[in-house]
C-alpha angles and dihedrals in degrees: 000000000000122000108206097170131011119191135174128193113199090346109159101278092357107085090161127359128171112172115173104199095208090163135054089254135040128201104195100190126171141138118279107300100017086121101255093140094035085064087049094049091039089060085045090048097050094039102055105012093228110118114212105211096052142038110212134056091232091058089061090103085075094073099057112100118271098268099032146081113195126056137186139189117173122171116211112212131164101276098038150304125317111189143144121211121215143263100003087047094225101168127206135200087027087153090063105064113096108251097222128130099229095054087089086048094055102040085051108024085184097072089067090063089039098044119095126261098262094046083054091048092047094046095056090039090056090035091048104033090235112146102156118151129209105262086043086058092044085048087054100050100050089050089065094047102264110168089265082223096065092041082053092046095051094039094092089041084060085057100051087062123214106331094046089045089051098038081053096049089050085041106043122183139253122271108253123258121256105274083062096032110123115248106260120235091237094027082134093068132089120276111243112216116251127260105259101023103079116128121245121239123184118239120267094199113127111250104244084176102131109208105233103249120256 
């Protein structure tokens, strides 16, 4: 998808706007209230038909400039029109827009931060392809010679997702106890007493001290 015009009629800010995009990039700069975020919002508008300052279609009428009563935007790509009209919302070209999941994401980067853990999840899984599920990844694993009682041990944390695995990885657990304690390479050896936790004897040197006489 290529946009080669955007223009707005009474949108917000953005009472008439006619920006040809002759170039792969375009910087849009101008002082506070020039209507620099009213065009953003007017491409996200048209684009996916969700308004960002009210809730309710019958609030559109909002978004028309102060004065007037109709408003317009209308993106002009390769293959046809995309535009929404004000206040009633009728949207047009709507089988032009790319069906794809990240296309939110990219027109507002900040959703991604903003979005929950499992629309995040979802996201990088359609984007990437990966669709691996918990008992695959302990398949895997094993295959390469991973000890088969620490895969045991992480695979619920594979199914918590990203915020388990990294609450777990703040968290930690605690070590197991003896009867699930994994056999030590030198576990022949013998076991070396902890620092700190000598015992204290008490010094079997003779006192040579003289008292001073009196």
């Amino acid at each position: 998808m290529r946009i080669n015009r955007i223009t707005t009629e009474n949108f917000q800010g953005a009472r008439a706007v006619d920006l040809d995009l002759r170039t792969a990039a375009t910087l849009i700069a101008g002082p506070n209230g020039a209507g620099k975020s009213s065009i953003a919002e007017a491409v996200r508008l048209a684009l996916l038909g969700t308004p960002e300052r009210v809730g309710l279609k019958k609030e559109y009428g909002a978004l028309v400039s102060d004065g007037a009563k109709l408003g317009a935007v209308t993106l002009d790509q390769d293959d046809g029109a995309v535009g929404i009209s004000l206040p009633k919302g009728a949207q047009s070209g709507e089988a032009l827009v790319p069906q794809s999941p990240a296309l939110p994401f990219v027109l507002a980067p900040e959703r991604f931060a903003a979005a929950k853990p499992d629309e995040r999840r979802g996201l990088l899984f359609a984007l990437t392809g990966a669709n691996l599920k918990a008992d695959e990844i302990e398949r895997r694993l094993l295959a390469r010679g991973c000890v088969a009682q620490l895969v045991t041990q992480i695979k619920p944390i594979l199914r918590t997702g990203f915020a388990g695995g990294a609450d777990f990885a703040k968290v930690g657990r605690p070590r197991p106890r003896a009867h699930g304690r994994l056999p030590r390479a030198n576990s022949g050896a013998a076991r070396r007493p902890r620092a700190g936790r000598r015992r204290s004897r008490r010094s079997t040197r003779p006192n040579w001290t003289r008292r001073a006489p009196t």
